[in-house]
ROSE-4610 file (N, C-alpha, C; in Angstrom, 1 decimal, always signed):
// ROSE-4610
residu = [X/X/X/X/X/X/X/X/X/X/X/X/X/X/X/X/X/X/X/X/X/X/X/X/X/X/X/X/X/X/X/X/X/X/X/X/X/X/X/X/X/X/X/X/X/X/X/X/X/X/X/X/X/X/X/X/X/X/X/X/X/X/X/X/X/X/X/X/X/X/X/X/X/X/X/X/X/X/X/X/X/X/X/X/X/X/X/X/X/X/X/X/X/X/X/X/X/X/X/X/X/X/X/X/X/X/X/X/X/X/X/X/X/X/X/X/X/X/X/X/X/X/X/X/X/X/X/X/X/X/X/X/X/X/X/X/X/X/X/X/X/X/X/X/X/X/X/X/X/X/X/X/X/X/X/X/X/X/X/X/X/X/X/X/X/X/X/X/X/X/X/X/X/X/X/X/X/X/X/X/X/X/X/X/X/X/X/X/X/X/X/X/X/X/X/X/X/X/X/X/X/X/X/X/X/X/X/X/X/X/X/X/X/X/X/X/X/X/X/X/X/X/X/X/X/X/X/X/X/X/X/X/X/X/X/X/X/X/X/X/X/X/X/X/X/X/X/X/X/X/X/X/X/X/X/X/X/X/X/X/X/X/X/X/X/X/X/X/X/X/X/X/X/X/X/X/X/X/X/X/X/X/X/X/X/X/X/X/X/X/X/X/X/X/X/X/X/X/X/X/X/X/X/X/X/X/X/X/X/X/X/X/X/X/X/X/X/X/X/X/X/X/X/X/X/X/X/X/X/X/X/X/X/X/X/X/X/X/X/X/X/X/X/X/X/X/X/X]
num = [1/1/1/2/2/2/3/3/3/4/4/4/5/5/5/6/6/6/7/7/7/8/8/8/9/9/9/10/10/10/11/11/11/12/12/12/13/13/13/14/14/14/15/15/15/16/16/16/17/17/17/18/18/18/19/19/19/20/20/20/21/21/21/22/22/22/23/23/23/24/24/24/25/25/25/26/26/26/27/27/27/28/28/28/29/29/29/30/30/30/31/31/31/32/32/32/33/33/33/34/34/34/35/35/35/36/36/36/37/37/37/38/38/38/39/39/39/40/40/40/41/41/41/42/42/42/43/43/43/44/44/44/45/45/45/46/46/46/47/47/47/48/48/48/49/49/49/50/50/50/51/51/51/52/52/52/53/53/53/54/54/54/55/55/55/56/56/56/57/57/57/58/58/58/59/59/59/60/60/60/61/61/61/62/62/62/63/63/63/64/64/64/65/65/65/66/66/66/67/67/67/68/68/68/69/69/69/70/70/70/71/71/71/72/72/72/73/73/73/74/74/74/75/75/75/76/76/76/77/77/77/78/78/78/79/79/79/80/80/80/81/81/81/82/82/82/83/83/83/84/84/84/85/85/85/86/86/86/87/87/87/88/88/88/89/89/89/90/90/90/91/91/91/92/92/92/93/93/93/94/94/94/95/95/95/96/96/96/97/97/97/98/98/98/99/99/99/100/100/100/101/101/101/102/102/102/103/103/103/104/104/104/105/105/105/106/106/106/107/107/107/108/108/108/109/109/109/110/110/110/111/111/111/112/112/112/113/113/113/114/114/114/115/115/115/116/116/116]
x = [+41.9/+40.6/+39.6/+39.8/+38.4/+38.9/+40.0/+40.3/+40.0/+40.0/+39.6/+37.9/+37.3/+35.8/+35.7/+36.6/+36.4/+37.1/+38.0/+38.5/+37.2/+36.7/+35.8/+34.8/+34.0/+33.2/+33.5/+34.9/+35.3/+35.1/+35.9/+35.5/+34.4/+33.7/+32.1/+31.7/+31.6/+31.4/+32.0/+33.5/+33.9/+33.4/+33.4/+32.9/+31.8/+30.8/+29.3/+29.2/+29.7/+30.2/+30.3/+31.5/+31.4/+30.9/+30.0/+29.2/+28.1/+27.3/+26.1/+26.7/+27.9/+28.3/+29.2/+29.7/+31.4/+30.7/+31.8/+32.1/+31.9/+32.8/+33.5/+32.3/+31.1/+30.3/+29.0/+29.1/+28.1/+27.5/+28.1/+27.3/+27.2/+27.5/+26.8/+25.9/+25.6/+24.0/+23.2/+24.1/+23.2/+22.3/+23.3/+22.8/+21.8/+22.1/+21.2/+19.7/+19.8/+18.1/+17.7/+18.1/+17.6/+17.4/+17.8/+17.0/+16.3/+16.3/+15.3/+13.8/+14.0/+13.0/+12.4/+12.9/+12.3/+11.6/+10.7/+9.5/+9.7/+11.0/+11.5/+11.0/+10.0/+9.7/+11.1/+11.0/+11.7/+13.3/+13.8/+14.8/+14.6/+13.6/+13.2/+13.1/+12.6/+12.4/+13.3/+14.4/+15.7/+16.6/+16.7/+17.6/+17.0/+15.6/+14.7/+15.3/+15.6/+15.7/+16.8/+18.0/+19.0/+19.6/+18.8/+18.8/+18.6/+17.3/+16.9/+18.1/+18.8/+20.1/+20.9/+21.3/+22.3/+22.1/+21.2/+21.1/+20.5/+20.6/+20.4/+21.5/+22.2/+23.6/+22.7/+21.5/+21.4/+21.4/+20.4/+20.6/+22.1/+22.3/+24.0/+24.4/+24.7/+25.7/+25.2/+23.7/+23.6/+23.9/+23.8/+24.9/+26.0/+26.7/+28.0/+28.4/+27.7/+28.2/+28.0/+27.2/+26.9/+28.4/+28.8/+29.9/+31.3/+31.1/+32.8/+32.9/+31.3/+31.6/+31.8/+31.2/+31.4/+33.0/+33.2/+34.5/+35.7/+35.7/+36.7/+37.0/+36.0/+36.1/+34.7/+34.5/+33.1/+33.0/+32.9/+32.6/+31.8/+30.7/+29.6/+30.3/+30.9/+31.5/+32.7/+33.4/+34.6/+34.4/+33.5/+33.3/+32.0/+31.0/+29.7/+29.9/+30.6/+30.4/+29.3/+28.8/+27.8/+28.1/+27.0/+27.6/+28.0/+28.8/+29.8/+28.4/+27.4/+26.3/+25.4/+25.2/+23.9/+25.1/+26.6/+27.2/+27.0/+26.9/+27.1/+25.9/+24.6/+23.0/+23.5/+24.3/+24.4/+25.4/+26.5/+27.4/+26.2/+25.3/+25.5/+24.0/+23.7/+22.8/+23.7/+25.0/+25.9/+26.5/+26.5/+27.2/+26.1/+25.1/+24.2/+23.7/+24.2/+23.8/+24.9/+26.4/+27.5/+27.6/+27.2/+27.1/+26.1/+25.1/+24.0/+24.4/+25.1/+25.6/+26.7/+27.9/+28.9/+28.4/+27.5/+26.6/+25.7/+25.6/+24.5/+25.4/+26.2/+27.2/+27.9/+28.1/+29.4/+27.9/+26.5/+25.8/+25.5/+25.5/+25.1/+26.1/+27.8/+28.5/+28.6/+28.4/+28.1/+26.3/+25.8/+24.3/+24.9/+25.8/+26.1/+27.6/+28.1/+29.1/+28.8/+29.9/+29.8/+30.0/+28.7/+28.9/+29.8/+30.3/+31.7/+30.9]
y = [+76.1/+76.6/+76.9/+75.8/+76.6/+77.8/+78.0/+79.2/+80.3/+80.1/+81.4/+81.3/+80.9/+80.9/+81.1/+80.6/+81.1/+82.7/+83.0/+84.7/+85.2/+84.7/+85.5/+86.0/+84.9/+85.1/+86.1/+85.9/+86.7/+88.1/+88.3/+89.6/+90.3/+89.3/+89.7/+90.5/+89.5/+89.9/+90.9/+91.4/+92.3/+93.7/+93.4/+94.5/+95.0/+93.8/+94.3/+95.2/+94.1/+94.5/+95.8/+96.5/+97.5/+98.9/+98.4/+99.2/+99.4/+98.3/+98.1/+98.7/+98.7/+98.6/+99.8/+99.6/+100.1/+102.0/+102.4/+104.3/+104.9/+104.2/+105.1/+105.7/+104.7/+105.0/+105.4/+105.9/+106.0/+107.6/+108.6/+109.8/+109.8/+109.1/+108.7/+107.8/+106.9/+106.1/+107.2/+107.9/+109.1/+110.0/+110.6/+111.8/+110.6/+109.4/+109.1/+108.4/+108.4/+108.1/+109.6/+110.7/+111.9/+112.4/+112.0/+112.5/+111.5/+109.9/+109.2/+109.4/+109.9/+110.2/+111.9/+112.7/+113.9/+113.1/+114.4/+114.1/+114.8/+114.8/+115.4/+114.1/+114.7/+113.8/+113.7/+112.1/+111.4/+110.8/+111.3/+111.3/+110.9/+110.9/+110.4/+108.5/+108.3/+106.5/+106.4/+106.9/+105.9/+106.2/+107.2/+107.3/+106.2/+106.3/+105.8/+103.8/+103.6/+102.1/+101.6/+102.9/+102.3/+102.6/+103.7/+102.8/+102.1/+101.2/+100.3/+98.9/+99.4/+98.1/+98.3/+99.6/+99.6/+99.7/+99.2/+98.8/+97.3/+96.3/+95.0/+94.3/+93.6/+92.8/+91.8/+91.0/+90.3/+90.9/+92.1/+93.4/+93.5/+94.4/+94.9/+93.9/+92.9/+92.1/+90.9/+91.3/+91.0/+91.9/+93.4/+94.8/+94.0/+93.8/+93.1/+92.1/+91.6/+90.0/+90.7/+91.3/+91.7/+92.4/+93.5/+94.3/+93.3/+93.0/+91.5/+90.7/+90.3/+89.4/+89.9/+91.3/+92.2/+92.8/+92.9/+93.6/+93.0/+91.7/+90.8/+89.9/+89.1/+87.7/+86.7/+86.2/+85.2/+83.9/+83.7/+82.6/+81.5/+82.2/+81.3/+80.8/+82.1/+82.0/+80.9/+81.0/+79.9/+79.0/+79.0/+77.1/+76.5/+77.2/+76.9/+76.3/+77.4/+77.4/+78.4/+79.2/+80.5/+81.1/+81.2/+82.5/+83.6/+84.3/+85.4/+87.0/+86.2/+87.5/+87.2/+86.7/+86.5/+85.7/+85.2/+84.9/+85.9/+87.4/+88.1/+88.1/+87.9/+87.5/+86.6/+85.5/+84.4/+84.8/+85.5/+86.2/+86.8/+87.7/+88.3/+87.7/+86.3/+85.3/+84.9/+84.2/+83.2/+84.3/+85.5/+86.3/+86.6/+86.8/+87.0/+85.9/+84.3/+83.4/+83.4/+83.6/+83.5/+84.2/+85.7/+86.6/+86.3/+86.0/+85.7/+84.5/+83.4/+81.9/+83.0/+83.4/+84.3/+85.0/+85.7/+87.1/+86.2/+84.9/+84.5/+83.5/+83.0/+82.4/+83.5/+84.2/+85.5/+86.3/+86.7/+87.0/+85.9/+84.6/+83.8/+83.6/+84.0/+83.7/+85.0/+86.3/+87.4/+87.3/+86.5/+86.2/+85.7/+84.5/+83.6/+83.3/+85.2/+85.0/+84.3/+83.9/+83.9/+85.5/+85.5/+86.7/+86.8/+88.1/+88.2/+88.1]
z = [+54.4/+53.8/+54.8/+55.6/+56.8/+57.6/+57.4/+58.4/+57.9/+56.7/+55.9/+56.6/+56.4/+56.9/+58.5/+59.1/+60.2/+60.8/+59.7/+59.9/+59.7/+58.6/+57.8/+58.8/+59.4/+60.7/+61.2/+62.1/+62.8/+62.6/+61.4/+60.7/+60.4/+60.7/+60.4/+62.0/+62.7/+63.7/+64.2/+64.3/+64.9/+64.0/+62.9/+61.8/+62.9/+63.0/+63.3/+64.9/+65.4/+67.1/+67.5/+66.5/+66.8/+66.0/+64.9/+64.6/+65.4/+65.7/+66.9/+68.3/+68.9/+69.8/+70.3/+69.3/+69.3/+70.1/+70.8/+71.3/+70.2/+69.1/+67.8/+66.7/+67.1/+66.4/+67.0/+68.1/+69.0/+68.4/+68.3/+67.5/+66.1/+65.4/+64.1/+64.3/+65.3/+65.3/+66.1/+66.9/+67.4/+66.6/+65.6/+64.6/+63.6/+63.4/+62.0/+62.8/+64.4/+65.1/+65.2/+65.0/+65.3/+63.4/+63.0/+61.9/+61.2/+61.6/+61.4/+62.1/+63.5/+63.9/+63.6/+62.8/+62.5/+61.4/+61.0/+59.9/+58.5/+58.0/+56.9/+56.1/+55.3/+54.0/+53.0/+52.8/+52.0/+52.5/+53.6/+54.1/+55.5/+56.0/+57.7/+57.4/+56.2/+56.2/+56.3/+55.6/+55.0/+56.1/+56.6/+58.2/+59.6/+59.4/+60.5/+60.2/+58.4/+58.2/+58.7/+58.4/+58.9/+60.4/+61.3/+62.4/+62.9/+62.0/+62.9/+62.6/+61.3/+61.5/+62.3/+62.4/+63.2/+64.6/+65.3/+66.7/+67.0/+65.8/+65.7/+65.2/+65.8/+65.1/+64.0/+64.2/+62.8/+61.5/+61.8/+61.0/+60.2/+61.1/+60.7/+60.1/+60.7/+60.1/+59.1/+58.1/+57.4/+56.0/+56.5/+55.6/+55.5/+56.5/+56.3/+55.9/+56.0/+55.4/+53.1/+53.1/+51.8/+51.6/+52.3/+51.8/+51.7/+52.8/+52.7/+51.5/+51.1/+50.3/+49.0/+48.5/+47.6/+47.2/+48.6/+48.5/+49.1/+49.9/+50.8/+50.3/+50.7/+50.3/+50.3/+49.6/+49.4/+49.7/+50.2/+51.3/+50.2/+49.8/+49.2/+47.9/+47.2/+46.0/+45.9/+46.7/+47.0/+47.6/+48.3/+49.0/+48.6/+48.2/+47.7/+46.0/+45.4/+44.0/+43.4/+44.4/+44.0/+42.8/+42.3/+40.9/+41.8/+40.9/+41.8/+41.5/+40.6/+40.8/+41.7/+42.9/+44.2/+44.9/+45.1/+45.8/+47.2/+47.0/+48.3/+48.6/+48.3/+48.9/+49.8/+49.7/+50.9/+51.3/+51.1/+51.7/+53.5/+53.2/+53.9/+54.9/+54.3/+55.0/+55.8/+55.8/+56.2/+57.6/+57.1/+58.0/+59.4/+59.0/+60.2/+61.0/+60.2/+60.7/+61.7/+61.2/+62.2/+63.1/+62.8/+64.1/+64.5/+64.7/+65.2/+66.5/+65.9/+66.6/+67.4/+67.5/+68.1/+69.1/+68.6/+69.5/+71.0/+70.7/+71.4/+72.7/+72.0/+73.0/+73.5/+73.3/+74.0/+74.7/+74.8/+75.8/+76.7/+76.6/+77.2/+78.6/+78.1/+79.0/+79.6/+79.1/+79.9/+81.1/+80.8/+81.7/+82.7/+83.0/+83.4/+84.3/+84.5/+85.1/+86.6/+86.9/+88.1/+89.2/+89.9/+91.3/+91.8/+92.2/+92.7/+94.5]
C-alpha cells in the first residue's frame, strides 16, 4: 500500500520535473511566455497564468497532483477516505507538498557537491 504512495510521488515529481524542466518542453513554455507576455485582450492573462505555473514546480505540480488524482490514482481517496468529489483538491495539495519535500532535497545535494 505505501508503495503505491510512494510511486505516486514519484510520478508526480517526474511528471512535474520535466514539465518545469524537461528540453521536450522547452518551446511550448517558450511560445506560451511570448504570448502571455503580448497584450492580446482576454488570452494574454490566461497564457501569462500558466506560465507562471509552468516555471514553478509547486505550481506545476499542484496541476499535477489534480490531473493524477482525476485520472491515475488518488491518494486521498484511497488512504484518506476523501469523497471521490474534492479527493483530487488534496490530490494535488499532497502532490506539491511531495514535490516540493523531493525538489528541495535533490537541490540541496546539487548546492552541496563536492568541488572537483
Amino acid at each position: 500500500m505505501m508503495t503505491y504512495l510512494i510511486a505516486w510521488f514519484v510520478l508526480a515529481y517526474g511528471f512535474t520535473n520535466i514539465m518545469v524542466y524537461g528540453s521536450i518542453f522547452a518551446g511550448m513554455r517558450k511560445r506560451i511566455e511570448l504570448i502571455g507576455n503580448s497584450h492580446i485582450p482576454g488570452i494574454a492573462p490566461i497564457f501569462s497564468f500558466i506560465s507562471g505555473i509552468l516555471s514553478c514546480m509547486m505550481c506545476c505540480s499542484t496541476w499535477v497532483g489534480f490531473f493524477l488524482g482525476l485520472f491515475i490514482f488518488s491518494p486521498s481517496y484511497y488512504f484518506l477516505g476523501a469523497s471521490p468529489f474534492v479527493s483530487w483538491f488534496f490530490d494535488g495539495l499532497m502532490a506539491s507538498g511531495a514535490v516540493w519535500a523531493i525538489n528541495s532535497v535533490i537541490e540541496w545535494f546539487e548546492e552541496n557537491r563536492p568541488a572537483k
